[in-house]
MOPAC internal coordinates of N, CA, C and O (Angstrom, degrees):
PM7 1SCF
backbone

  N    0.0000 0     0.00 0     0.00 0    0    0    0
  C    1.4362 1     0.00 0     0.00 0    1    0    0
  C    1.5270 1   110.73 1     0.00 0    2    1    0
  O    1.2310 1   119.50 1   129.84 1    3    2    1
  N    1.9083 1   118.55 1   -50.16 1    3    2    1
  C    1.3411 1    99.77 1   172.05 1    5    3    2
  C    1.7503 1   129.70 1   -65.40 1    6    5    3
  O    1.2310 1   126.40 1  -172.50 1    7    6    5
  N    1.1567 1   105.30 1     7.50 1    7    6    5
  C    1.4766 1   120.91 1  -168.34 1    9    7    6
  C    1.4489 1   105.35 1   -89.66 1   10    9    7
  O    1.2310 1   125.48 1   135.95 1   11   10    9
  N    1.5545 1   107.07 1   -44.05 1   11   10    9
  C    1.3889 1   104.62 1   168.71 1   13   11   10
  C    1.3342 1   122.70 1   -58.57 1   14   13   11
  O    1.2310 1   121.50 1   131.01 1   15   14   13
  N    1.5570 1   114.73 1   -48.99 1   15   14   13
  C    1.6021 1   120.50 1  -162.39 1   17   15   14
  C    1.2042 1    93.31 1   -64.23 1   18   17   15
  O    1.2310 1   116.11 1   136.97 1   19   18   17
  N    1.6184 1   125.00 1   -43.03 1   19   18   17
  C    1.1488 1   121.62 1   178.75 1   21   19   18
  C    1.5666 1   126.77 1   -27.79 1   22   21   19
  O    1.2310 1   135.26 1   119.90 1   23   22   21
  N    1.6732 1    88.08 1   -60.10 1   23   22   21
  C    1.7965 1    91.39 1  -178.03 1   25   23   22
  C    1.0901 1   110.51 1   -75.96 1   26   25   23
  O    1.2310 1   122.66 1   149.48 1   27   26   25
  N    1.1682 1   112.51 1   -30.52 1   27   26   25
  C    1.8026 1   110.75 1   172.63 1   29   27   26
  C    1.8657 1   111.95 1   -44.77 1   30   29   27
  O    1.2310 1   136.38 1   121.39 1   31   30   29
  N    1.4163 1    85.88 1   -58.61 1   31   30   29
  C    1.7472 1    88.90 1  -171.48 1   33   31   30
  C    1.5397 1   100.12 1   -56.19 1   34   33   31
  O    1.2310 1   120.36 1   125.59 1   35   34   33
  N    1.6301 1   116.92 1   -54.41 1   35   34   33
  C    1.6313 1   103.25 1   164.95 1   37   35   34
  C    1.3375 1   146.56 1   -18.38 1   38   37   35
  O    1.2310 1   134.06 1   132.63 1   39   38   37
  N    1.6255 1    90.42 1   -47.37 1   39   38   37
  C    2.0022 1   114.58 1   177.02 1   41   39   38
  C    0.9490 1    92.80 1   -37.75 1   42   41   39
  O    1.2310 1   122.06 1   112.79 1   43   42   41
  N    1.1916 1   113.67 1   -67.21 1   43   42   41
  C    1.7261 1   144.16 1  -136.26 1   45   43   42
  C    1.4241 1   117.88 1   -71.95 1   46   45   43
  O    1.2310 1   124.06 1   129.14 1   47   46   45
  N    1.3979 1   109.82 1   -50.86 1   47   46   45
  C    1.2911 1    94.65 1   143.77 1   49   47   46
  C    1.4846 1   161.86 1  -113.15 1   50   49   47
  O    1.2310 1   130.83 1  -150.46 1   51   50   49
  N    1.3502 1    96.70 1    29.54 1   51   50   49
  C    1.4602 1   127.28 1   166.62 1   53   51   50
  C    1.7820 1   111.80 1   -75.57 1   54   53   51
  O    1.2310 1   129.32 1   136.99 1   55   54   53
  N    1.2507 1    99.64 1   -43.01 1   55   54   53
  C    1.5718 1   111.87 1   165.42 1   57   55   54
  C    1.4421 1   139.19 1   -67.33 1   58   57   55
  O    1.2310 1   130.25 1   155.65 1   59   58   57
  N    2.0886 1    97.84 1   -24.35 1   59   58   57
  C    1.1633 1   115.60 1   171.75 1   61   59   58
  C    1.7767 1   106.00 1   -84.19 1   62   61   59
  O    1.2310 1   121.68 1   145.21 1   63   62   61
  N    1.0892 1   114.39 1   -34.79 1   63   62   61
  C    1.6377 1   141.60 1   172.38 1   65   63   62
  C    1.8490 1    94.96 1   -46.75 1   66   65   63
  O    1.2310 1   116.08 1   117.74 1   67   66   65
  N    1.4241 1   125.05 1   -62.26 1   67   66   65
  C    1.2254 1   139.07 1  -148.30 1   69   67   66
  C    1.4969 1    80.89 1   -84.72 1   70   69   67
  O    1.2310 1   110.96 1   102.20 1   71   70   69
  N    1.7767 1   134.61 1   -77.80 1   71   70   69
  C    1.0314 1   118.83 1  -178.32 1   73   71   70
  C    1.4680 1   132.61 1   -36.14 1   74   73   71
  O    1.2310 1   114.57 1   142.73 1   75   74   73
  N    1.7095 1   127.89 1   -37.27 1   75   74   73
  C    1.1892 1   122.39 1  -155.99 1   77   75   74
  C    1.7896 1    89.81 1   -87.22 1   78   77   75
  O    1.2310 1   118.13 1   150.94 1   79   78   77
  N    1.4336 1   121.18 1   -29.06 1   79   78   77
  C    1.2067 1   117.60 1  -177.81 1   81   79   78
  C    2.0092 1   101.92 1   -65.68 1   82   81   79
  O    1.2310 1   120.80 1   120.76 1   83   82   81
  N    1.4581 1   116.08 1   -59.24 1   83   82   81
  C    1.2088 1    97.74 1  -166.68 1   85   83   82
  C    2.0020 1   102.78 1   -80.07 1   86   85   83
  O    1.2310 1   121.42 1  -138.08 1   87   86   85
  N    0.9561 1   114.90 1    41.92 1   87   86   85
  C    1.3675 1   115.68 1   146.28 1   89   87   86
  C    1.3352 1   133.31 1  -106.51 1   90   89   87
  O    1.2310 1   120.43 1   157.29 1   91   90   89
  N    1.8729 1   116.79 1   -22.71 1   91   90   89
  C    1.1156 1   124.64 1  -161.36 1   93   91   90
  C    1.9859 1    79.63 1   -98.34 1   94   93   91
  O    1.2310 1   115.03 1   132.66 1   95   94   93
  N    1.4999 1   127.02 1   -47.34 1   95   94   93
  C    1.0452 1   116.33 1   177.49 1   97   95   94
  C    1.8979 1   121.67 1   -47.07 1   98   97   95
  O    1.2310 1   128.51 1   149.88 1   99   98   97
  N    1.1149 1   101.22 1   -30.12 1   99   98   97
  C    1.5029 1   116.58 1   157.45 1  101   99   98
  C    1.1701 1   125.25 1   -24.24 1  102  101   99
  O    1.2310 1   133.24 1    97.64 1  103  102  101
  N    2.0939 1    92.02 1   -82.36 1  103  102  101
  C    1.2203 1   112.59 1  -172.65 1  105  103  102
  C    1.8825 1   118.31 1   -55.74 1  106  105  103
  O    1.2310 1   132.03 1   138.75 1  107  106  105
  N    1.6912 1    94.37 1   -41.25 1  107  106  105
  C    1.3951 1   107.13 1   170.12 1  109  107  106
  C    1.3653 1   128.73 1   -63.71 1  110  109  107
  O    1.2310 1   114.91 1   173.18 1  111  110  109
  N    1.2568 1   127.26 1    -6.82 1  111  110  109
  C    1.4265 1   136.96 1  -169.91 1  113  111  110
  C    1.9339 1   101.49 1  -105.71 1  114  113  111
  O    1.2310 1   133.04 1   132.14 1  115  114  113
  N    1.6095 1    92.41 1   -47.86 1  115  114  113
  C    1.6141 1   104.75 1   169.87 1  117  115  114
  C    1.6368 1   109.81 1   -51.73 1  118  117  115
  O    1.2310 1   117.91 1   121.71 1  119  118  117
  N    1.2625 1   121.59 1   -58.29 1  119  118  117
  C    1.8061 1   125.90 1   174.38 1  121  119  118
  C    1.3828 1   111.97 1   -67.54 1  122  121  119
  O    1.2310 1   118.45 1   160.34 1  123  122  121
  N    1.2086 1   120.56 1   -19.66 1  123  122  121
  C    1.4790 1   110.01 1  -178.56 1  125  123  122
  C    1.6936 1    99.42 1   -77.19 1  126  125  123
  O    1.2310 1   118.36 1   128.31 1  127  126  125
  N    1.5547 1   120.74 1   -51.69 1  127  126  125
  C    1.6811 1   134.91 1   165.10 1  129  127  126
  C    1.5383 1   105.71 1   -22.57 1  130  129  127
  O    1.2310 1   123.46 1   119.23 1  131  130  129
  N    1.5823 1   110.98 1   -60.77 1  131  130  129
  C    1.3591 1   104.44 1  -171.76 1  133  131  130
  C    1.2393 1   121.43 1   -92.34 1  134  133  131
  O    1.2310 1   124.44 1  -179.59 1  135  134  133
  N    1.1551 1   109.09 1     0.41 1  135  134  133
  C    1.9639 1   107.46 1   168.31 1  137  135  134
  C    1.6579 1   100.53 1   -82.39 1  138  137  135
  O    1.2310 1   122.01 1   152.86 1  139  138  137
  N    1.2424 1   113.75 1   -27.14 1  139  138  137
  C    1.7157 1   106.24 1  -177.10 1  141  139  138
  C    1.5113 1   105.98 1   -62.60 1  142  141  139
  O    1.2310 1   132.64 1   127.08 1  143  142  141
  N    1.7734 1    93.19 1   -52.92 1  143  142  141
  C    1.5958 1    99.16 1  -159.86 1  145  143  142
  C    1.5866 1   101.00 1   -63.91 1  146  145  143
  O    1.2310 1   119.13 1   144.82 1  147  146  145
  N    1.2704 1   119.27 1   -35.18 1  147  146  145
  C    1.7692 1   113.89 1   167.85 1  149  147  146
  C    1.5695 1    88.47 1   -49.37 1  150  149  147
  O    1.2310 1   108.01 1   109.24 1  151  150  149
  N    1.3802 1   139.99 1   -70.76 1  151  150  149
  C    1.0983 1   118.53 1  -140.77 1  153  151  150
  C    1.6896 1   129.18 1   -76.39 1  154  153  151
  O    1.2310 1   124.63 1   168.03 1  155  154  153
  N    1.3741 1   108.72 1   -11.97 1  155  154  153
  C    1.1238 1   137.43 1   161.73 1  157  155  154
  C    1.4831 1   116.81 1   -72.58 1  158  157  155
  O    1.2310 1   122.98 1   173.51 1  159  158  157
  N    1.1563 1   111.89 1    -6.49 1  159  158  157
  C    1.9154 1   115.12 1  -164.90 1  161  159  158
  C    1.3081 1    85.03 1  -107.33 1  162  161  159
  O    1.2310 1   121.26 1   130.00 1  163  162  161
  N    1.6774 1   115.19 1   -50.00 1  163  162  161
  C    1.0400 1    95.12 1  -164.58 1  165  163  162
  C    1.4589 1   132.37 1  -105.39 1  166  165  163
  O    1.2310 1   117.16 1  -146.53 1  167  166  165
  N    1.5760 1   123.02 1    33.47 1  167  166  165
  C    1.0344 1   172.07 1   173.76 1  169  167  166
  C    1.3051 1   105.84 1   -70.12 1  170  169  167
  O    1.2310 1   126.16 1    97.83 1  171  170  169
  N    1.9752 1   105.77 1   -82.17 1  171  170  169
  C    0.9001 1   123.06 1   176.79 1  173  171  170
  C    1.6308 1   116.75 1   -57.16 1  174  173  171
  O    1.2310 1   116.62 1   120.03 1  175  174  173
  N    1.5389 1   124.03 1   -59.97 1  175  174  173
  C    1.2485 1   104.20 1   164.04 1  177  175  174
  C    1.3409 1   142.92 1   -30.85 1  178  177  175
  O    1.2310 1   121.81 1   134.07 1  179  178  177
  N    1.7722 1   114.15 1   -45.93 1  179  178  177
  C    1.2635 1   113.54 1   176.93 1  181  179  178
  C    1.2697 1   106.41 1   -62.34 1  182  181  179
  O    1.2310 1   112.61 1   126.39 1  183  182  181
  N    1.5164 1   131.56 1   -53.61 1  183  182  181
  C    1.0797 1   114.42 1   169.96 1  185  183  182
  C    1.5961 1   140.31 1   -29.02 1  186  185  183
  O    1.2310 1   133.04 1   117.02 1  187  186  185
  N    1.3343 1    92.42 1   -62.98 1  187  186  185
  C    1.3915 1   108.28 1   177.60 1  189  187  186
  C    1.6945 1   119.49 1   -45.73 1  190  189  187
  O    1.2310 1   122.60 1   150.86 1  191  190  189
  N    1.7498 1   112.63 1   -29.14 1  191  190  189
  C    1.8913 1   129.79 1  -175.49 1  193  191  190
  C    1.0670 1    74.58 1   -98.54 1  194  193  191
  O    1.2310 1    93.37 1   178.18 1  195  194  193
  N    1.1628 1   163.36 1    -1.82 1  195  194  193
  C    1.5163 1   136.07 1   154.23 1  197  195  194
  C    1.2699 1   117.11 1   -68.65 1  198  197  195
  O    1.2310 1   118.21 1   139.58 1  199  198  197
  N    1.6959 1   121.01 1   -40.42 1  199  198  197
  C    0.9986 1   142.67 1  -169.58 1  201  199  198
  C    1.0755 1   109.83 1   -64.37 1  202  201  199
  O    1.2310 1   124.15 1   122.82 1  203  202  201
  N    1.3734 1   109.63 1   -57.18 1  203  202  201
  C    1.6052 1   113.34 1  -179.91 1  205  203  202
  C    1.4933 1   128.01 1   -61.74 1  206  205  203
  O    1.2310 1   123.87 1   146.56 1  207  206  205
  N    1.7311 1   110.18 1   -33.44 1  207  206  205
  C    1.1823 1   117.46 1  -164.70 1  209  207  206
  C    1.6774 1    99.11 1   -81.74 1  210  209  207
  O    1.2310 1   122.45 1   158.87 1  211  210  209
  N    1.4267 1   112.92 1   -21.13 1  211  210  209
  C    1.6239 1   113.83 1   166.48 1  213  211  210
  C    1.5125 1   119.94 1   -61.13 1  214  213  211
  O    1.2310 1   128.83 1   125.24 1  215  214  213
  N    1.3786 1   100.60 1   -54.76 1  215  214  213
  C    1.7032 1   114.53 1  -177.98 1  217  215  214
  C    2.0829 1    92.56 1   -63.80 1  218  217  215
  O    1.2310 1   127.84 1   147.47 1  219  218  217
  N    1.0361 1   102.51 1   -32.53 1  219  218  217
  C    1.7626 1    95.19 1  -176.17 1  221  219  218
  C    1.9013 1   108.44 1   -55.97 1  222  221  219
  O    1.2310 1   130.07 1   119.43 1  223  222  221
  N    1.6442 1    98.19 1   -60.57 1  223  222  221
  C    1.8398 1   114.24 1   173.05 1  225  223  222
  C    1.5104 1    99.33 1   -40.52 1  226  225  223
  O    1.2310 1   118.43 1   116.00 1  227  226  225
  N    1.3137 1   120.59 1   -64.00 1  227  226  225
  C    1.2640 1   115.62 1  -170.38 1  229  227  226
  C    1.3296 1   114.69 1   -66.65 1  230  229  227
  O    1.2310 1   111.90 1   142.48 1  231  230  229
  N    0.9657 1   132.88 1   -37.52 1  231  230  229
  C    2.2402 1   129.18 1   175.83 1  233  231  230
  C    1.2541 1    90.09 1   -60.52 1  234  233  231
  O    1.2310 1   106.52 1   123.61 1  235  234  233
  N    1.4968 1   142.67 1   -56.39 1  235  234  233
  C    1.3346 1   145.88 1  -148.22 1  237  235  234
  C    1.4513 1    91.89 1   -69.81 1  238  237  235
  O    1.2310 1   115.44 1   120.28 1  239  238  237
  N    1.2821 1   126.27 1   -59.72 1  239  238  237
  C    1.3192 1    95.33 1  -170.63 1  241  239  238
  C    1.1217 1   111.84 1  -114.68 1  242  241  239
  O    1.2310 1   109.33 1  -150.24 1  243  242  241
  N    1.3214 1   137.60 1    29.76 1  243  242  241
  C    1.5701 1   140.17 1   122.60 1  245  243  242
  C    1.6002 1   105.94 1   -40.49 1  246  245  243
  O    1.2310 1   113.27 1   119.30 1  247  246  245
  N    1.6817 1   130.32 1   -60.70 1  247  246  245
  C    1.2635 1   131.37 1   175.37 1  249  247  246
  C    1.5149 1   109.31 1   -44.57 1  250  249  247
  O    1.2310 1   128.34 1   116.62 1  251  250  249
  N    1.7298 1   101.54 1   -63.38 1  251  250  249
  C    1.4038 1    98.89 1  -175.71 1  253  251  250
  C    1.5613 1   114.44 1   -41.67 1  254  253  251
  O    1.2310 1   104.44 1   143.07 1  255  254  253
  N    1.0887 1   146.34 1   -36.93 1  255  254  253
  C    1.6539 1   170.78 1  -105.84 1  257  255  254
  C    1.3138 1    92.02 1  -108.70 1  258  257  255
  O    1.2310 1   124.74 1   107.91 1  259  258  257
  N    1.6891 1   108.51 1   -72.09 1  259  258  257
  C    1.0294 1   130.20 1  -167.72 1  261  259  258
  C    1.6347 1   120.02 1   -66.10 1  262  261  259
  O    1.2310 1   127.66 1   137.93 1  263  262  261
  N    1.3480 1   102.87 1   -42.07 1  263  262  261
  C    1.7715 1   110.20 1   166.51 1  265  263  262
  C    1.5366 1   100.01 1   -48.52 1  266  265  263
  O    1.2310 1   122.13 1    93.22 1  267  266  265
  N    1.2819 1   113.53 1   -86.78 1  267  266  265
  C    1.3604 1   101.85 1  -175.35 1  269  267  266
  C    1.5614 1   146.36 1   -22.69 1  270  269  267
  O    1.2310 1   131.60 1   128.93 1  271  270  269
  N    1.5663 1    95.21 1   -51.07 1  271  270  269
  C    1.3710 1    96.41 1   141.61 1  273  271  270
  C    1.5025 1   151.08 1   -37.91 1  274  273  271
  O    1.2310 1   129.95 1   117.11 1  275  274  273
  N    1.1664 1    98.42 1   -62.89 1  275  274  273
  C    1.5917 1   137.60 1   156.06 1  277  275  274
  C    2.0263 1    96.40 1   -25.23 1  278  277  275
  O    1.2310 1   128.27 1   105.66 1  279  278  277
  N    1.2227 1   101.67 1   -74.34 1  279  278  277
  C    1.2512 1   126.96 1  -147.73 1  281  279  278
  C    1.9643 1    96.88 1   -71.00 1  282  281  279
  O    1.2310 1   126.82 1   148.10 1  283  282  281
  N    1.6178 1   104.48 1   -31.90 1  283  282  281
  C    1.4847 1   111.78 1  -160.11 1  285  283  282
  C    1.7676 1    89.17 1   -79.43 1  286  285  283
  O    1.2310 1   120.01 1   146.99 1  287  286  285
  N    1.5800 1   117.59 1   -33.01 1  287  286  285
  C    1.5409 1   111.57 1  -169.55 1  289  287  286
  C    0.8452 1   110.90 1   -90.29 1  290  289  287
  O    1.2310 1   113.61 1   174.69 1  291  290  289
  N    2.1705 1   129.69 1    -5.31 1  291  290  289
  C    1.4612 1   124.68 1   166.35 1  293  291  290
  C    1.4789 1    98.46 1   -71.14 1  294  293  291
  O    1.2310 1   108.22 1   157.62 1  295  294  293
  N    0.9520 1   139.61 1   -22.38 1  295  294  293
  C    1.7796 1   146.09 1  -126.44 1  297  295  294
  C    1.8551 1    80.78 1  -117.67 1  298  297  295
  O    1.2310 1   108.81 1   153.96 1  299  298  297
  N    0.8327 1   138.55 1   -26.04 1  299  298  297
  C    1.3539 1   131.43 1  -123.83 1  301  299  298
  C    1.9954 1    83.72 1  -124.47 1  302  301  299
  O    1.2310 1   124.55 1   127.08 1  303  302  301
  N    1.9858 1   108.88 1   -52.92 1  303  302  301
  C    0.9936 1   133.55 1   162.01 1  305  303  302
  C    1.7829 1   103.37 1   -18.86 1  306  305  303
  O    1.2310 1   134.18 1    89.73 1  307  306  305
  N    1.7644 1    90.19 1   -90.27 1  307  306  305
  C    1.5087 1   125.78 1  -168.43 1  309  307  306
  C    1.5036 1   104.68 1   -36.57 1  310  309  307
  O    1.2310 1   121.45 1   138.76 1  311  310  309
  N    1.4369 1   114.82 1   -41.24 1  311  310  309
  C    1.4815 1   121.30 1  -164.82 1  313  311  310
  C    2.2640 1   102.26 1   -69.03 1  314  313  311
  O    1.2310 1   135.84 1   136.44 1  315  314  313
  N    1.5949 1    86.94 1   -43.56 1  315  314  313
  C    1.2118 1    91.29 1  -158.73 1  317  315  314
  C    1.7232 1    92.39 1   -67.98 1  318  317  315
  O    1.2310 1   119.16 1   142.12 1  319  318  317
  N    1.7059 1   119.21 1   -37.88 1  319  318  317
  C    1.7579 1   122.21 1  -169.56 1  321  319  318
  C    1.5839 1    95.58 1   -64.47 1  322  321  319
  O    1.2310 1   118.97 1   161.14 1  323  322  321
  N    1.2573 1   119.57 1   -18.86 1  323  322  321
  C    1.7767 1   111.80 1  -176.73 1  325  323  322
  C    1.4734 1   101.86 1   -74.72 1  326  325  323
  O    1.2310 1   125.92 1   118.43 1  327  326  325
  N    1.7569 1   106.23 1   -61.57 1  327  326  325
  C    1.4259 1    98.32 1  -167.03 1  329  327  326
  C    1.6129 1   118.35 1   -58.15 1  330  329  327
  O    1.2310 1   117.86 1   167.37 1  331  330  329
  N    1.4429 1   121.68 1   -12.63 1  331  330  329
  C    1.5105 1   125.23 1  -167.90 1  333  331  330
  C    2.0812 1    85.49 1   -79.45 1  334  333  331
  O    1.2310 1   128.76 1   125.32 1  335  334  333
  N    1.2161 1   100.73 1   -54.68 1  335  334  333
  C    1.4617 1    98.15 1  -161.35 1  337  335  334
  C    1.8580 1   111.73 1   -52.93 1  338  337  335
  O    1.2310 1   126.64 1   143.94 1  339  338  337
  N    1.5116 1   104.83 1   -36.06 1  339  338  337
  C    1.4125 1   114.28 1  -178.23 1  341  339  338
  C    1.6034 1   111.81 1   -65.00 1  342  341  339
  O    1.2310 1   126.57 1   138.30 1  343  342  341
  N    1.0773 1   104.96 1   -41.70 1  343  342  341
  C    1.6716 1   121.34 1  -167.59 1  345  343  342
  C    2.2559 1   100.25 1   -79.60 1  346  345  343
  O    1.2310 1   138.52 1   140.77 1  347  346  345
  N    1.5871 1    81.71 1   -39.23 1  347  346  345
  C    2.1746 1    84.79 1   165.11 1  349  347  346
  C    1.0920 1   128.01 1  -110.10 1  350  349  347
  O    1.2310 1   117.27 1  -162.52 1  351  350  349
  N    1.1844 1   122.81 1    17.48 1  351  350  349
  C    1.6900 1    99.87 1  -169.96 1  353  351  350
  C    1.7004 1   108.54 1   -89.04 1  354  353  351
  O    1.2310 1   120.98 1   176.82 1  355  354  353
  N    1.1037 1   115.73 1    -3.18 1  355  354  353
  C    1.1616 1   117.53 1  -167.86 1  357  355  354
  C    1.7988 1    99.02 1   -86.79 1  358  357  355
  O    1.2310 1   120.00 1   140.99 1  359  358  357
  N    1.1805 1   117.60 1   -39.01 1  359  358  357
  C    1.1397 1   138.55 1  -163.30 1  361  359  358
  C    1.4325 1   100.95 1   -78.27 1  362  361  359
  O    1.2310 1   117.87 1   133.59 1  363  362  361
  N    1.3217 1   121.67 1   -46.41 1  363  362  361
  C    1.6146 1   135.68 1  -172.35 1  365  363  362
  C    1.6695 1    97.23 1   -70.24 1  366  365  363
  O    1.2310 1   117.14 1   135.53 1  367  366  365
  N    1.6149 1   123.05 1   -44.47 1  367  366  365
  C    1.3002 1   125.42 1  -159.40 1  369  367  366
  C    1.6177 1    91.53 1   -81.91 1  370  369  367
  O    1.2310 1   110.45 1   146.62 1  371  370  369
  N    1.3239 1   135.55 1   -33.38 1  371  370  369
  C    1.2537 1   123.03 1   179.14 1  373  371  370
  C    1.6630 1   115.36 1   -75.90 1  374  373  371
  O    1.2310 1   124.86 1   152.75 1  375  374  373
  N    1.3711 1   108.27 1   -27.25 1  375  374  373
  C    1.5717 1   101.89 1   176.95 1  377  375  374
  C    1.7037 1   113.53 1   -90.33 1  378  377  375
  O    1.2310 1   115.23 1  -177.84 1  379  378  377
  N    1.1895 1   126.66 1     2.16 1  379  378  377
  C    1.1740 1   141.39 1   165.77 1  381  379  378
  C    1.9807 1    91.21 1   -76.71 1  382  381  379
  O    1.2310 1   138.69 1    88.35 1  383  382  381
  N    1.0052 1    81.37 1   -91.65 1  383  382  381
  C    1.6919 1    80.58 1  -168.79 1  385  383  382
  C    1.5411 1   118.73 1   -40.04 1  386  385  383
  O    1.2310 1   120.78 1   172.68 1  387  386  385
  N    1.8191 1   116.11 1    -7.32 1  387  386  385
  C    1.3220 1    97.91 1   171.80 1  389  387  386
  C    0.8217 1   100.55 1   -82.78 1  390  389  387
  O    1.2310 1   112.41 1   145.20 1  391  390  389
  N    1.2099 1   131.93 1   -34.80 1  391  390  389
  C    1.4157 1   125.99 1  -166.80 1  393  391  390
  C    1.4946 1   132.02 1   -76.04 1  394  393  391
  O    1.2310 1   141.92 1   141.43 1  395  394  393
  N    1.2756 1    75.04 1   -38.57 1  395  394  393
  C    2.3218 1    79.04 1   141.10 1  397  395  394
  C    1.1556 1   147.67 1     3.36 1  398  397  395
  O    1.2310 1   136.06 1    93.69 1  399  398  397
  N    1.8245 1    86.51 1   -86.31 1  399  398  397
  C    1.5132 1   131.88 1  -162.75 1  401  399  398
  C    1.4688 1    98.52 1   -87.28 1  402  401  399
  O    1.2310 1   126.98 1   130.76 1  403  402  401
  N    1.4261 1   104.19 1   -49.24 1  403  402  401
  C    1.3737 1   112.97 1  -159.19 1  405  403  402
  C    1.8801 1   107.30 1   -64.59 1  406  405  403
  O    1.2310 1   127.44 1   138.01 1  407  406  405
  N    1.2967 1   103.28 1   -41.99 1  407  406  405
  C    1.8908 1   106.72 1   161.37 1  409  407  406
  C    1.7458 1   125.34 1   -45.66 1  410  409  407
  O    1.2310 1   120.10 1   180.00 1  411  410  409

């Protein structure tokens, strides 16, 4: 009879032995999961602020691109509204004033 309880009490803690091990293997399998998935997140993030800060260089001076442009056909405008005004104003100020008088 003490031979039994014996192994009994043995079971018992051979089983408690087996549980506390596949719990800490648990815990260790659970932290190993989330150091990947950190490492995968943050992988992917850097990637991803790479991505952006490229597509950023490129809008910036796609914009820049476009100002210039922008800026060469106001320039281009202005030149042509000067020469009209130089070549008329004399002409504009006399038909203004006929029309003046002539009312």
């Amino acid at each position: 009879m003490e031979n039994m309880i014996k192994k009994i009490v043995d079971a018992d803690n051979e089983a408690k032995t087996l549980e506390q091990n596949a719990l800490k293997e648990k815990e260790e399998l659970e932290k190993q999961i989330e150091d990947e998935a950190k490492q995968i997140y943050d992988k992917y993030m850097s990637e991803a602020e790479e991505t952006v800060r490229r597509n950023n260089v490129n809008e910036e001076n796609k914009a820049r691109q476009q100002l210039i442009e922008i800026q060469k056909k106001q320039n281009s405008v202005k030149i042509k509204l000067q020469a009209d005004f130089d070549r008329n104003s004399d002409k504009w100020v006399d038909e203004i004033v006929s029309r003046a008088l002539a009312e």
